[in-house]
DSSP file (Angstrom, degrees, kcal/mol; ACC not computed):
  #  RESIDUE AA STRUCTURE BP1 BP2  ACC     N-H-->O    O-->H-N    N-H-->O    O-->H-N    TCO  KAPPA ALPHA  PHI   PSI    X-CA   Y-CA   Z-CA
    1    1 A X              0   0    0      0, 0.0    31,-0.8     0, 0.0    39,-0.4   0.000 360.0 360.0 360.0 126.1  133.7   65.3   50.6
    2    2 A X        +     0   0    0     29,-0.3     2,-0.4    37,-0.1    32,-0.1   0.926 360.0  70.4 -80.1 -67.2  135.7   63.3   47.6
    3    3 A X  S    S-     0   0    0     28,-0.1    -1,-0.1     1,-0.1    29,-0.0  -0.612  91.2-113.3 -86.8 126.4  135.0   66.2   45.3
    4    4 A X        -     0   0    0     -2,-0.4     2,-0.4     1,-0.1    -2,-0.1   0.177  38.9-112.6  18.4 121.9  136.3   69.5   45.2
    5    5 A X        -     0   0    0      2,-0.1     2,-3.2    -4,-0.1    -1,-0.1  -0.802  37.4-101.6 -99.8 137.6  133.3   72.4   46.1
    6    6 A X  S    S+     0   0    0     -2,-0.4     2,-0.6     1,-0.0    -1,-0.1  -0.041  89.8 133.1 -56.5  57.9  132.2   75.0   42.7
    7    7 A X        -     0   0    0     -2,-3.2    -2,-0.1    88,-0.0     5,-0.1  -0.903  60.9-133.5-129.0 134.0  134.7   77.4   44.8
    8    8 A X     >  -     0   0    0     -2,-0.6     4,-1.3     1,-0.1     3,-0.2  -0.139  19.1-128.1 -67.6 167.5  137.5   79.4   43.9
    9    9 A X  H  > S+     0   0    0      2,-0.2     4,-2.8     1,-0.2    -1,-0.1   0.702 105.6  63.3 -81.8 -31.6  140.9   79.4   46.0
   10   10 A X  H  4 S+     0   0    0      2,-0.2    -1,-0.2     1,-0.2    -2,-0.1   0.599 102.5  44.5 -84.5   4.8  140.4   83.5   46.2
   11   11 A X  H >> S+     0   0    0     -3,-0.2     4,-0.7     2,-0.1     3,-0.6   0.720 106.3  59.2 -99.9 -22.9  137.7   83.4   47.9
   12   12 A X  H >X S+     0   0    0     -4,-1.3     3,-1.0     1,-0.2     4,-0.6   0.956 112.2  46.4 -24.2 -63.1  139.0   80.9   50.1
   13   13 A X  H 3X S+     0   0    0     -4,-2.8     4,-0.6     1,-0.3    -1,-0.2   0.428 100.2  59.3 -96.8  20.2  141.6   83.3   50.9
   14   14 A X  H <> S+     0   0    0     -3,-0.6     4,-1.0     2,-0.2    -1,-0.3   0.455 104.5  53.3 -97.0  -2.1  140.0   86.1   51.4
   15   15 A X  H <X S+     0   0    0     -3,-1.0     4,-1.0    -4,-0.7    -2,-0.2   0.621 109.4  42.9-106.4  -0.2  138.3   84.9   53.8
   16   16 A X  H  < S+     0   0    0     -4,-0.6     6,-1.1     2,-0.2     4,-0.5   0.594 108.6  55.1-104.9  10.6  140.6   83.8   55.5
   17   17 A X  H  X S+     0   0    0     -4,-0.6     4,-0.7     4,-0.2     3,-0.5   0.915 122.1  37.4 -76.4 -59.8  143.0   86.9   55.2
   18   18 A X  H >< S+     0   0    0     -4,-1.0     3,-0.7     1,-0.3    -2,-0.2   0.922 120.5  44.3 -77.7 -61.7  139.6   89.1   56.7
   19   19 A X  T 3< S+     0   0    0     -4,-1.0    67,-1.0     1,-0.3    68,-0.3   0.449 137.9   5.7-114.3 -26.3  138.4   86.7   59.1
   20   20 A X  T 34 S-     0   0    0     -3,-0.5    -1,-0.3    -4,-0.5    -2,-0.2   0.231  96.0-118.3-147.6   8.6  141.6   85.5   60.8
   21   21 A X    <<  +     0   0    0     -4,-0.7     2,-0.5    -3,-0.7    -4,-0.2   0.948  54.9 159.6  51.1  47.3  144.1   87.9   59.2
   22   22 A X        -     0   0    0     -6,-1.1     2,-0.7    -5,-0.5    -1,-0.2  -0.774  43.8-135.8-110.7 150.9  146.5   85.3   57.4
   23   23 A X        -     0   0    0     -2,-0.5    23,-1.2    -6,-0.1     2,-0.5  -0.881  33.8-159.5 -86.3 110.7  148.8   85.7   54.6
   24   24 A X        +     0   0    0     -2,-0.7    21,-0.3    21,-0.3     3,-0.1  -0.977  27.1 170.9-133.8 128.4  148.0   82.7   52.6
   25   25 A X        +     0   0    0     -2,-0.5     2,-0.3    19,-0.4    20,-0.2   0.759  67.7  35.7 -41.0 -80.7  150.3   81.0   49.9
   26   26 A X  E     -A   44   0A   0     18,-1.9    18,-1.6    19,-0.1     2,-0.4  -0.955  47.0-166.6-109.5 147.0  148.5   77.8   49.1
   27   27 A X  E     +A   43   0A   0     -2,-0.3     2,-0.4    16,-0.2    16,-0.2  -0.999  27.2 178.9-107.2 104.6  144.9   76.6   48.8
   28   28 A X  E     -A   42   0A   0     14,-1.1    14,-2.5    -2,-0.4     2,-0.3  -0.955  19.0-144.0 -96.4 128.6  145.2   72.3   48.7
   29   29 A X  E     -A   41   0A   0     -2,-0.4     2,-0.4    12,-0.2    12,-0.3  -0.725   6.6-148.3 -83.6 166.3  142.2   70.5   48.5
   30   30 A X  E     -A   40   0A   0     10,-1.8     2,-1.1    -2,-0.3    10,-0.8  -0.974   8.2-152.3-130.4 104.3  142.0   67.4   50.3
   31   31 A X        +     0   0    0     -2,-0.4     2,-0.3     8,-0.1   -29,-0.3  -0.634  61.7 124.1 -64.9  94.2  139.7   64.2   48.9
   32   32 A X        +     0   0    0     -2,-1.1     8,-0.2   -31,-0.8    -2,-0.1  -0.863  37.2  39.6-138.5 157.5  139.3   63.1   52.5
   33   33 A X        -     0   0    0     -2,-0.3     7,-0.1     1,-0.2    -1,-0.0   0.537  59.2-120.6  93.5 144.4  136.3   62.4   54.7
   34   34 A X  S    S+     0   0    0    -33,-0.1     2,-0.4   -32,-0.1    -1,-0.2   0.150  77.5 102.6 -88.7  14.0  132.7   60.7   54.3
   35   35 A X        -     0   0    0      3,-0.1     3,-0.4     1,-0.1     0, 0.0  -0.751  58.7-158.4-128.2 145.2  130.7   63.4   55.2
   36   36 A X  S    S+     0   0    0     -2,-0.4    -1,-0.1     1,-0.2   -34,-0.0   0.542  83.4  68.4 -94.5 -22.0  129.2   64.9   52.2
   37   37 A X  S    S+     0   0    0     20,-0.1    20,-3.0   -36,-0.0     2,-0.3   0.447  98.4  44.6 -92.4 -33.1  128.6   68.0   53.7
   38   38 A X  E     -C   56   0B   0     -3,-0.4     2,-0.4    18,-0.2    18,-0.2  -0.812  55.3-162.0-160.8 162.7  132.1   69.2   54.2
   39   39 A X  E     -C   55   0B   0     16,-1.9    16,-2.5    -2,-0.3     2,-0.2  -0.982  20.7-147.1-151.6 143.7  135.0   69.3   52.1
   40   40 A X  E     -A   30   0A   0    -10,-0.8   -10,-1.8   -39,-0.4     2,-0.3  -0.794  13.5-167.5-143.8 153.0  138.6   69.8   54.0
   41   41 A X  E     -A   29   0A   0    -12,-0.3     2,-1.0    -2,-0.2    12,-0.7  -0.971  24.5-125.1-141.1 153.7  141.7   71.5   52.9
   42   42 A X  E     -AB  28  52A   0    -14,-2.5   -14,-1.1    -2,-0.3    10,-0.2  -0.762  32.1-172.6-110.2 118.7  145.4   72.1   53.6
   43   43 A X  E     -A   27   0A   0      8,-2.7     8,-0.4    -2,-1.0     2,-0.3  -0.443   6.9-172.6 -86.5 167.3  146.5   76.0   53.9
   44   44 A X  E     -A   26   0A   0    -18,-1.6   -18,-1.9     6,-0.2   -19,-0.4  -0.830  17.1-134.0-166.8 136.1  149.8   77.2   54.2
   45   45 A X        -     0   0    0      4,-0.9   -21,-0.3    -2,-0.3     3,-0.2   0.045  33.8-105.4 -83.8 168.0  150.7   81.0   55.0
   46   46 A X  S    S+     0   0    0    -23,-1.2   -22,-0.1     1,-0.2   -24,-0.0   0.563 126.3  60.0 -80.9 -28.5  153.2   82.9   53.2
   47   47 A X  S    S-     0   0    0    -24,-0.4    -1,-0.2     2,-0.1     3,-0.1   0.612 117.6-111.4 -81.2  -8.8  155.2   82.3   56.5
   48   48 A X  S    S+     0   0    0      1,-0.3     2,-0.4    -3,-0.2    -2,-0.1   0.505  73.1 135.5 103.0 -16.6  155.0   78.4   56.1
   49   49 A X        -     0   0    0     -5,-0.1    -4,-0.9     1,-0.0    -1,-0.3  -0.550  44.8-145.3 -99.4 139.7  153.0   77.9   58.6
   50   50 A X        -     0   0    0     -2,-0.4    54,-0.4    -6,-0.2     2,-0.3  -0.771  14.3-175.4 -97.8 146.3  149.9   75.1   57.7
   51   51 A X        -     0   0    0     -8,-0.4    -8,-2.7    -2,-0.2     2,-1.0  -0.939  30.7-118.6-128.9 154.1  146.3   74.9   58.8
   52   52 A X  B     -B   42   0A   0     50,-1.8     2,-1.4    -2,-0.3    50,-0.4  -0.588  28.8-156.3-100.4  87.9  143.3   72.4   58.3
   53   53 A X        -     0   0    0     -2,-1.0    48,-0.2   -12,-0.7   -14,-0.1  -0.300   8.5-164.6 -40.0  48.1  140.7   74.5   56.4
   54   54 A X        -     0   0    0     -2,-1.4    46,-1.6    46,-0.1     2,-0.4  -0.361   0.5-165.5 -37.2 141.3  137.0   72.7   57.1
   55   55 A X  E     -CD  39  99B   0    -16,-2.5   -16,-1.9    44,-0.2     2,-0.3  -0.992  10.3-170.9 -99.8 136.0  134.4   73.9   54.7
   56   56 A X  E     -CD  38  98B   0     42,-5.4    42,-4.2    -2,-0.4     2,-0.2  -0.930   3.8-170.9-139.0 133.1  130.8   72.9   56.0
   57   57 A X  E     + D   0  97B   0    -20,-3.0    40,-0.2    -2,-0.3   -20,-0.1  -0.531  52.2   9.8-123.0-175.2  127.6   73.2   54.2
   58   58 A X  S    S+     0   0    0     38,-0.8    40,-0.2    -2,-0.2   -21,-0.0  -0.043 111.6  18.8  25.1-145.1  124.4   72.8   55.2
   59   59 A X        -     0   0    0      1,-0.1     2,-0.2     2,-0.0   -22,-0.0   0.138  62.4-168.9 -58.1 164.0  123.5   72.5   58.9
   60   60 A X        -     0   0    0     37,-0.0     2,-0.2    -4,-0.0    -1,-0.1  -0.712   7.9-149.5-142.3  82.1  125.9   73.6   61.1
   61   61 A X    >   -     0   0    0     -2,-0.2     3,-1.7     1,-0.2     4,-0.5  -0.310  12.3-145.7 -56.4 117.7  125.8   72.8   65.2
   62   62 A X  T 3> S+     0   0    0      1,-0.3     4,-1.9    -2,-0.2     3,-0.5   0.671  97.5  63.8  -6.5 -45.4  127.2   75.2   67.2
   63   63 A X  H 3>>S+     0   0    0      1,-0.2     4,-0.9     2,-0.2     5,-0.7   0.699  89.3  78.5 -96.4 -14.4  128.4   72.5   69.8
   64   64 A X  H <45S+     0   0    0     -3,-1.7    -1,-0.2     1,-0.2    -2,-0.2   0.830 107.4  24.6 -40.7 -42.8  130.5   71.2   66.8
   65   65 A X  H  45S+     0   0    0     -4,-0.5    17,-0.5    -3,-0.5     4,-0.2   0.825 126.7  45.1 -63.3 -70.7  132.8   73.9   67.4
   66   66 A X  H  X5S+     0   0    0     -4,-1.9     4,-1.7     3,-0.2     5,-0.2   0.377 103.0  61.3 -66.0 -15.6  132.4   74.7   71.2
   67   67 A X  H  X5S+     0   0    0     -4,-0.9     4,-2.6    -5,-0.3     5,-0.2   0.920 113.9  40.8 -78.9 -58.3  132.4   71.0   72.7
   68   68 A X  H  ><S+     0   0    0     -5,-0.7     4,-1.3     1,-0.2    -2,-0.2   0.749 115.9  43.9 -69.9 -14.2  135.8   70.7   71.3
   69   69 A X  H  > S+     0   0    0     -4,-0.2     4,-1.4     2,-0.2    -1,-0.2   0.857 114.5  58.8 -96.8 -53.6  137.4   74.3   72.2
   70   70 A X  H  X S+     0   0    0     -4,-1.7     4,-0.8     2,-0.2     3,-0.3   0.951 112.4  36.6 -38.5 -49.2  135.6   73.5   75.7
   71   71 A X  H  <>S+     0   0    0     -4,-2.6     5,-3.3     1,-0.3    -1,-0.2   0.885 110.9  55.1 -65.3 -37.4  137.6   70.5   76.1
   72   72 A X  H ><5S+     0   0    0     -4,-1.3     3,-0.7     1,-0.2    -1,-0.3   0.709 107.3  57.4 -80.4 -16.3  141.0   71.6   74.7
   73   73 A X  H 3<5S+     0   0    0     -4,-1.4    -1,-0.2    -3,-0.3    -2,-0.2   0.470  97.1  63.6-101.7   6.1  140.7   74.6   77.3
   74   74 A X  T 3<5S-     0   0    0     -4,-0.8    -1,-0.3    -5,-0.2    -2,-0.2   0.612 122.9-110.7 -75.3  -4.3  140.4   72.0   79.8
   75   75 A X  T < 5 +     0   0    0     -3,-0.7     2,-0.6     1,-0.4    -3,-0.2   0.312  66.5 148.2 110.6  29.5  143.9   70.9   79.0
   76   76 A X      < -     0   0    0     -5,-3.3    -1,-0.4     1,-0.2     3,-0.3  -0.723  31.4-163.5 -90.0 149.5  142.9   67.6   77.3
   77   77 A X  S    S+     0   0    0     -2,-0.6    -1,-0.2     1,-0.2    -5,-0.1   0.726  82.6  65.4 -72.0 -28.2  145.8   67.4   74.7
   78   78 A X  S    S+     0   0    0      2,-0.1     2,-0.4    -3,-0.0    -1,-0.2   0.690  83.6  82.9-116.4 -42.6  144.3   64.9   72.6
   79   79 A X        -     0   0    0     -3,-0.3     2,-0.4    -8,-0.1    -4,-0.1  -0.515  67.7-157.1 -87.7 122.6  141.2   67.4   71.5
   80   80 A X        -     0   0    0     -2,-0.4     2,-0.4    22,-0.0    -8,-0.1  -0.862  20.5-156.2 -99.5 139.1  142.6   69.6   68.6
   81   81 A X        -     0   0    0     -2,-0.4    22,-0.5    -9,-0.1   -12,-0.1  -0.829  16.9 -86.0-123.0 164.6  140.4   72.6   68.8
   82   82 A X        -     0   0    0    -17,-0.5    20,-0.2    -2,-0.4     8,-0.1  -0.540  36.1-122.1 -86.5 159.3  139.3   75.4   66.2
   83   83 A X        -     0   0    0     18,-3.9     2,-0.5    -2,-0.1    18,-0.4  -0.124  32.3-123.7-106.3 166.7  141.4   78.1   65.8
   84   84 A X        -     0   0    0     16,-0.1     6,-0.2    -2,-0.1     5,-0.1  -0.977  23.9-126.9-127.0 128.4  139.0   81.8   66.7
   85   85 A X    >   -     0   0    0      4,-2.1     3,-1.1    -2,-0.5   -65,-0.2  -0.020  44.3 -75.2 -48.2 178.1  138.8   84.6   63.9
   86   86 A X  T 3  S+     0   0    0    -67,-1.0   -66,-0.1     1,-0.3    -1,-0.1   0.281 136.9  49.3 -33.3 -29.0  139.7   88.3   64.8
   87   87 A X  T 3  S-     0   0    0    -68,-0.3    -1,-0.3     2,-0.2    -2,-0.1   0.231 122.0-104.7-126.9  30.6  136.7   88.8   66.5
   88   88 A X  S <  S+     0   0    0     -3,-1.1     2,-0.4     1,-0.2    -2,-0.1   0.218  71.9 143.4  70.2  10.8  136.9   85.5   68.7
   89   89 A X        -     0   0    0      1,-0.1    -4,-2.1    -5,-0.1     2,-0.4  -0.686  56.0-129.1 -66.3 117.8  134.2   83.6   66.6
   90   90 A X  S    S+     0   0    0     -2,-0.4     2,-0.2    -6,-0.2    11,-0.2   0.243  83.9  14.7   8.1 -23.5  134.6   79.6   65.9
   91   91 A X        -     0   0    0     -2,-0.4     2,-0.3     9,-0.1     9,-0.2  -0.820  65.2-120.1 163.1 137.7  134.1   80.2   62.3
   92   92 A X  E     -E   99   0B   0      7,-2.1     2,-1.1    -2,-0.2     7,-1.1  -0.607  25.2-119.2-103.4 159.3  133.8   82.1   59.3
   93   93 A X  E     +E   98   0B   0     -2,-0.3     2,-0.5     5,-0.2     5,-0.2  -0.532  33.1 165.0 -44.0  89.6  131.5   82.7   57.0
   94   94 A X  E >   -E   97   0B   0      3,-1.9     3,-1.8    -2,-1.1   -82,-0.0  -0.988  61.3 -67.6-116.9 123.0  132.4   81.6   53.2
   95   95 A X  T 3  S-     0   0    0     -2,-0.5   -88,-0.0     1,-0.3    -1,-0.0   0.010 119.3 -12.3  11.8 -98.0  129.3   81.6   50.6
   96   96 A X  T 3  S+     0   0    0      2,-0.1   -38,-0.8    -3,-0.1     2,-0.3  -0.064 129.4  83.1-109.9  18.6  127.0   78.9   51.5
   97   97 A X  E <   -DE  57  94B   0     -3,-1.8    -3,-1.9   -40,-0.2     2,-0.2  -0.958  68.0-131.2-140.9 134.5  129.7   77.4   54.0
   98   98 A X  E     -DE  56  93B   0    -42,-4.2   -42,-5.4    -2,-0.3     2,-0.5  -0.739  25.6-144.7 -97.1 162.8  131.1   77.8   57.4
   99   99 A X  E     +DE  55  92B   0     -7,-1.1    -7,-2.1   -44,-0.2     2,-0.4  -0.990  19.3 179.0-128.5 115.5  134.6   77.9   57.6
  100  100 A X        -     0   0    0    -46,-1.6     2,-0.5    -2,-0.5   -46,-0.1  -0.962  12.2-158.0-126.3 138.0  136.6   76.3   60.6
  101  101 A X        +     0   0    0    -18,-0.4   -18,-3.9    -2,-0.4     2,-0.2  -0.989  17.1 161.9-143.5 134.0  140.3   76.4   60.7
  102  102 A X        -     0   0    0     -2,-0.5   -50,-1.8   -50,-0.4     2,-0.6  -0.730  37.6 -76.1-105.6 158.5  142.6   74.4   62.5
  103  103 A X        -     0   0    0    -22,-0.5   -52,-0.2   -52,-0.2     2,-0.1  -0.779  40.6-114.4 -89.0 139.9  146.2   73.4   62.5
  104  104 A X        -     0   0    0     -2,-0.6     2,-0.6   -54,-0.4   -54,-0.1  -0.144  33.1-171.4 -45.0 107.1  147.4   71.7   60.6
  105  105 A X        -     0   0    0     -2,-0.1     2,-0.8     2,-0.0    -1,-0.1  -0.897  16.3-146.8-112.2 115.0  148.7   68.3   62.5
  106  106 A X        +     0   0    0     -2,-0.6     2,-0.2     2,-0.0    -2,-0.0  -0.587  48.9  95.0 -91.7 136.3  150.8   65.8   60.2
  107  107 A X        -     0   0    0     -2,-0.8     2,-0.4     0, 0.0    -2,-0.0  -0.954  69.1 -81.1-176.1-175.0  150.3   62.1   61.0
  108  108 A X        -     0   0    0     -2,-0.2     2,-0.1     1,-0.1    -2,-0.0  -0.805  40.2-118.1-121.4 153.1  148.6   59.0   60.1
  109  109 A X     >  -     0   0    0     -2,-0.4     4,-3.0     1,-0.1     3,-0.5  -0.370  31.6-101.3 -84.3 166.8  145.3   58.2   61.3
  110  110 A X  T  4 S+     0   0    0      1,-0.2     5,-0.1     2,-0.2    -1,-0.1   0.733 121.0  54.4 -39.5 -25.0  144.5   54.9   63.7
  111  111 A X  T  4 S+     0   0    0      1,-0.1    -1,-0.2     3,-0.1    -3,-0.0   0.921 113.4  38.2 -87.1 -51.8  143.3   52.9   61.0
  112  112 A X  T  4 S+     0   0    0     -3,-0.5     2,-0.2     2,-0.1    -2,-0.2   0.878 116.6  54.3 -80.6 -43.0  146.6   53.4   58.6
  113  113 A X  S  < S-     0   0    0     -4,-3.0     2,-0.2     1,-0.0     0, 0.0  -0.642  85.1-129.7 -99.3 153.7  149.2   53.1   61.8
  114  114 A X        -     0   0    0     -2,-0.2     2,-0.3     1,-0.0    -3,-0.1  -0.719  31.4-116.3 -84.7 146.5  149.1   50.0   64.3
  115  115 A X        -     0   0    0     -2,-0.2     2,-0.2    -5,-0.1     5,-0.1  -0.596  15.1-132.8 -88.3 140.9  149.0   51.3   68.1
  116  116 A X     >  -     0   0    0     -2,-0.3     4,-1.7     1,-0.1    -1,-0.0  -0.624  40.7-103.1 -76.9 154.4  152.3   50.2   70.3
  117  117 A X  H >> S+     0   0    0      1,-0.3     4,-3.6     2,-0.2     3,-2.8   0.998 126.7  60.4 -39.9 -65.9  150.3   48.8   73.9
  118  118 A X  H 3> S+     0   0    0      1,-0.3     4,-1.2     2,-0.2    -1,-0.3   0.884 105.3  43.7 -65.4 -10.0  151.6   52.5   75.4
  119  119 A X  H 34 S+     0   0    0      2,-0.2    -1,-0.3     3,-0.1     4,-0.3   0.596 111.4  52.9-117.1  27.8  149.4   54.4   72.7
  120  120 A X  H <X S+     0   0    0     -3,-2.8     4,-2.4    -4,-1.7     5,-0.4   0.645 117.7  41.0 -83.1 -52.3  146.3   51.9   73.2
  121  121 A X  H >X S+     0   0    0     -4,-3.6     4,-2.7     1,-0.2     3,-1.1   0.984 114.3  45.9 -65.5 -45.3  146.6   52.9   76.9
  122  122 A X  H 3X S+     0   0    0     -4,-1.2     4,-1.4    -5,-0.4    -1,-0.2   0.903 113.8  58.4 -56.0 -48.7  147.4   56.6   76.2
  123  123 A X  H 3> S+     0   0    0      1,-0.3     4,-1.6    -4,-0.3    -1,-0.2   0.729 107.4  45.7 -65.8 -49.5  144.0   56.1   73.5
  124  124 A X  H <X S+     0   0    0     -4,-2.4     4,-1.2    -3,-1.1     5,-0.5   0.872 105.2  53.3 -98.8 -25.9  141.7   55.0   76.3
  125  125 A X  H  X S+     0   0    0     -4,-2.7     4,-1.6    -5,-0.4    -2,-0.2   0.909 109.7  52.7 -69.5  -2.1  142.4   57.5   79.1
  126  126 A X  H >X S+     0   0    0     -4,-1.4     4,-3.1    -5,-0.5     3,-1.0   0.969 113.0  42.4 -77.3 -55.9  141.7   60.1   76.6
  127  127 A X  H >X S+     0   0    0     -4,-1.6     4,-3.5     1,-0.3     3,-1.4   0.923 115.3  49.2 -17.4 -86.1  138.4   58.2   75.9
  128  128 A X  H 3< S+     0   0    0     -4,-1.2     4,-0.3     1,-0.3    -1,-0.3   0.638 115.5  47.0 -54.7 -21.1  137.8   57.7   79.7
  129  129 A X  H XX S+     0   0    0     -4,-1.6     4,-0.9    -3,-1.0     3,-0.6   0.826 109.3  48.7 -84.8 -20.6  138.6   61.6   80.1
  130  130 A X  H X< S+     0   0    0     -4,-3.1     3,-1.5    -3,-1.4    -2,-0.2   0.952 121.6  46.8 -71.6 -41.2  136.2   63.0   77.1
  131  131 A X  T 3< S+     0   0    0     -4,-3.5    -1,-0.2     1,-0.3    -3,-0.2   0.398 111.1  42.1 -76.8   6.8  133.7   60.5   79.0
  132  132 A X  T <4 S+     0   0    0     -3,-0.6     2,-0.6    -4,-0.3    -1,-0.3   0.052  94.2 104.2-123.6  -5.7  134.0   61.3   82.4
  133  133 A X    <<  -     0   0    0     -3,-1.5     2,-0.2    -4,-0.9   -62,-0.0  -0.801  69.8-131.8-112.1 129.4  134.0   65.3   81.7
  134  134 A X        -     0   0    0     -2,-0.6     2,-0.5     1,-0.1    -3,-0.0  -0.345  20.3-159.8 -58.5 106.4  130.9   67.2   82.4
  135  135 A X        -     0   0    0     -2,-0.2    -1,-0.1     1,-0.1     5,-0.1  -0.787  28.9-108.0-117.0 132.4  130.2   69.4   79.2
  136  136 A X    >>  -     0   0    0     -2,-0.5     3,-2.9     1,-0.2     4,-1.5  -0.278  14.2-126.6 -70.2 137.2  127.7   72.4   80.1
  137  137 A X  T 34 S+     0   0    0      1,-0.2     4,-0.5     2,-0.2    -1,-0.2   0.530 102.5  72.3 -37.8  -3.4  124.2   72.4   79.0
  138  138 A X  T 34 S+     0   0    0      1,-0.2    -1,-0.2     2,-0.2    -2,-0.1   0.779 102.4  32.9 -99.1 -15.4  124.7   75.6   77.6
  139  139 A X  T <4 S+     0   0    0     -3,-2.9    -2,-0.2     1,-0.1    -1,-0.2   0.343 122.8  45.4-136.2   3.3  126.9   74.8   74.6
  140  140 A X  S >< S+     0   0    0     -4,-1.5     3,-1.4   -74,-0.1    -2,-0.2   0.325  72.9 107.2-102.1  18.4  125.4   71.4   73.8
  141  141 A X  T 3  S+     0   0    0     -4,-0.5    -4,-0.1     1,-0.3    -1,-0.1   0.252  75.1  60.6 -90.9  16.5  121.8   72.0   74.0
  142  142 A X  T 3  S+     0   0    0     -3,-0.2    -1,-0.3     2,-0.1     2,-0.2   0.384  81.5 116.0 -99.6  -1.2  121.3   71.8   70.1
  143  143 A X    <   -     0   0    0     -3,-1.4     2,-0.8     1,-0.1    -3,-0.1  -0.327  69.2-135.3 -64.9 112.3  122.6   68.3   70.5
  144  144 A X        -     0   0    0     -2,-0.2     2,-0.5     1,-0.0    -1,-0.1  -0.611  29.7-168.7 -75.8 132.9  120.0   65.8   69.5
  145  145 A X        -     0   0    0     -2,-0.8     2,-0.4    -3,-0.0    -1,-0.0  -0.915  13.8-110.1-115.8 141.2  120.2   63.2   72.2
  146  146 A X        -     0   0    0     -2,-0.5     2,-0.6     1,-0.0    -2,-0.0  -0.542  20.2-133.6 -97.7 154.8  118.7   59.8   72.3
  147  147 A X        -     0   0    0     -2,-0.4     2,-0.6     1,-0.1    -1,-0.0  -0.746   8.0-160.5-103.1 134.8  116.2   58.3   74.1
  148  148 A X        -     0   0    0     -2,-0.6    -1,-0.1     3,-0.0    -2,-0.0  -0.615   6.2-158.2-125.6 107.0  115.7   55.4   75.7
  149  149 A X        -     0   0    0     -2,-0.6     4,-0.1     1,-0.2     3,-0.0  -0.025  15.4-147.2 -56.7-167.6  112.5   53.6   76.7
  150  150 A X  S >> S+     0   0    0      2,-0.1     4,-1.8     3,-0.1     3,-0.8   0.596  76.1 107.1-125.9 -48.2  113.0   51.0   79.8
  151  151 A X  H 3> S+     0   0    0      1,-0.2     4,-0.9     2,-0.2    -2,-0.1   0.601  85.6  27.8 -23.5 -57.6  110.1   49.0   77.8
  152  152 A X  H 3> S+     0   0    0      2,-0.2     4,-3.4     1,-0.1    -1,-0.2   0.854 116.1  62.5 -86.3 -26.1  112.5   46.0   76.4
  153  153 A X  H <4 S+     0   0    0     -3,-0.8     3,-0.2     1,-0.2    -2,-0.2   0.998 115.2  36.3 -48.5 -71.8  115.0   46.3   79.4
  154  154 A X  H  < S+     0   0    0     -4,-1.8    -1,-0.2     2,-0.3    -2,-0.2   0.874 108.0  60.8 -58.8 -41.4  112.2   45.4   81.4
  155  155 A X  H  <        0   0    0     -4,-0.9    -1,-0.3    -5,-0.5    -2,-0.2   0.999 360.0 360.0 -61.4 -57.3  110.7   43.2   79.3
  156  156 A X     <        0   0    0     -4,-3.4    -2,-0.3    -3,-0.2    -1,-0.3   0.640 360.0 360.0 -90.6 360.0  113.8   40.9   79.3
């Protein structure tokens, strides 16, 4: 989300003072991201320390949340996972918005930096490990999946 959401920066942090028990300093918004739905921020604690605030409104999958905290507690590095409130939940609750907090990683994305050969290779066995590991039915089953008839495969 490009714009800013009709929300104050104290209720930002009061929910994230009750929900994950941080001391928080600064509220930055951040114009980033296509999704229309969700609107991203940079926190920073009274200690210094920074996180990456999603806000996300309307629907909200579960497996959004749990596919990537599944993966990062398989030990792939590459999968940055959300951080779990005080009462071990994925995500908090903020008006008409869930609230997922991360840390805060500084860096440039693929698009902006050119890859050296070793971080193209590094780039696909991460690939070839999110795509070769088995993710349980049990935390992806809101996951729309597509279908595919055999009709034109066959046909040609």
């Amino acid at each position: 989300m490009l714009i800013k959401p009709n929300l104050k920066d104290k209720e930002i942090i009061a929910c994230l003072r009750d929900a994950y028990g941080l001391d928080i300093a600064t509220v930055s918004f951040l114009p980033l991201g296509a999704d229309f739905n969700t609107a991203v921020y940079r926190i920073t604690t009274s200690a210094q320390t920074d996180y990456f605030l999603k806000l996300r409104s309307g629907e909200f999958l579960e497996a959004s949340v749990s596919v990537p905290k599944y993966l990062a507690d398989l030990g792939i590095k590459q999968v940055i996972s959300p951080l779990a409130t005080k009462t071990g939940q994925l995500w908090a609750s903020l008006a008409s918005f869930k609230a997922i907090l991360y840390p805060y990683v500084e860096g440039r994305n693929g698009v902006e930096a050119k890859l050296s050969e070793d971080q193209w290779a590094q780039f696909g066995a991460a690939i070839k490990m999110l795509h070769s590991t088995n993710i349980p039915s049990s935390i992806t089953k809101d996951v729309l999946r597509e279908t595919f008839s055999s009709k034109w495969r066959e046909t040609v």
